[in-house]
N, C-alpha and C positions, 0 to 999 in steps of 0.2 A: 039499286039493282042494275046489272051491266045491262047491254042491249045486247041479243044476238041476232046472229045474223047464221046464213047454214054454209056447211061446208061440203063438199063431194072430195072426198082421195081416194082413185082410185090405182091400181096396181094392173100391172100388164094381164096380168092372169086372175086379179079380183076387186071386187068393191071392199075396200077397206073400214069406210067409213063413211055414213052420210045423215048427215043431222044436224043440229042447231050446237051451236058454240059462241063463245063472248070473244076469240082471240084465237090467232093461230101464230103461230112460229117455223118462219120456212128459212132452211137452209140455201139460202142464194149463193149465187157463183162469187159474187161480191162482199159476201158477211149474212149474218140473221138479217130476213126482215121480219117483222111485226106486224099481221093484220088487223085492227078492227072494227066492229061495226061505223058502217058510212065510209072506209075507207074509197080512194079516188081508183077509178077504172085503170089497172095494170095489168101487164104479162113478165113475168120473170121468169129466166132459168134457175133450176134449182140442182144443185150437187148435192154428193153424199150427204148423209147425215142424217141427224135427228129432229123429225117434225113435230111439233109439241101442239097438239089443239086442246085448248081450256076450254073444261065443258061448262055449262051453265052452271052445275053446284060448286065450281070451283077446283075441280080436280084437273090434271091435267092427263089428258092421254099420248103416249110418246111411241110414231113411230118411227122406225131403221126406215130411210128408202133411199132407193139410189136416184139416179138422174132425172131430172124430166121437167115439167116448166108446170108455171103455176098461172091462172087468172083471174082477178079479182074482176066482176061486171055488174050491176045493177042490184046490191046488196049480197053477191052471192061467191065463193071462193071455190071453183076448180083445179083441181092438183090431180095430173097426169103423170104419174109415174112407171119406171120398167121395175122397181120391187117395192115392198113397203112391207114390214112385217115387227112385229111387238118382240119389247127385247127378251121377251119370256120364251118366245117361240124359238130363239135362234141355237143352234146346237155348235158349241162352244168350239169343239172338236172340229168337226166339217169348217168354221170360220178359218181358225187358228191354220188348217189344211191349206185350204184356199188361197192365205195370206203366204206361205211358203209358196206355192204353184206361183204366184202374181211374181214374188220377189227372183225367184228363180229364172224364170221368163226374163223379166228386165234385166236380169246380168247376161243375156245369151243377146245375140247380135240379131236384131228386128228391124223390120219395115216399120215404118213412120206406122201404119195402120196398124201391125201389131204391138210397137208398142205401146200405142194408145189404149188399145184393149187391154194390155198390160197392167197399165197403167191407172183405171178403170175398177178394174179387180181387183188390185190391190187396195183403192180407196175404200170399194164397197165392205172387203173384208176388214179392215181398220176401225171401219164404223159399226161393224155388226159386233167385233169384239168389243169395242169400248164400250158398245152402250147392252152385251148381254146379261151384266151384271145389273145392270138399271132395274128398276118394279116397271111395269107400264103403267101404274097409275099413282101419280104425287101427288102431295100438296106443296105448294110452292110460297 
């Protein structure tokens, strides 16, 4: 039997998630990292994408979030994010909208700051479509 250890992910505007799990999977700025139990005390940023936490039965729950950093400290993994939402939840249409607004924007002439935000948008929407076809809950 794995060892768990708990996790906190929360979202700007909600607690996504908080409970015991054997492993998580966080989208770093750098590539996936891999938590698990006993892992050594870190802070990573974390980009677009998909957060995968293995629950104790072995499933896995997958969420969309966008930016925000993550802390692994004294057995325990906080995940601070601006969105986080199951790909079940995501309304295909509004993505697919989104991802044209982002793309339009970066062909039009921006400040460094807007294109960032531009730029931002479009990741998030990329990720919300790729992964709205997903189940939120696998076996892996």
């Amino acid at each position: 039997m794995e060892t768990t250890f708990s996790i906190r992910l929360i979202a700007s505007d909600h607690l996504f998630y908080d409970g015991p799990c054997t492993g998580v999977i966080i989208p770093a700025l750098d590539g996936q990292r891999e938590v698990l139990a006993h892992h050594e005390s870190v802070i990573m940023a974390i980009d677009c994408g998909e957060l995968k936490i293995k629950m104790p039965d072995g499933t896995w729950q997958i969420a969309i979030v966008g930016s925000g950093f993550a802390r692994v400290s004294h057995g325990r993994v906080y995940v601070l994010v601006d969105t986080a939402e199951r790909p079940e939840e995501i309304d295909v249409k509004r993505a697919q909208e989104a991802k044209e607004r982002a793309e339009e924007q970066l062909r039009q002439k921006q400040s460094i700051q807007e294109y960032h935000i531009s730029s931002a948008s479009l990741a998030r929407a990329m990720s919300r479509l790729s992964a709205s076809g997903k189940s939120g809950n696998i076996n892996l």
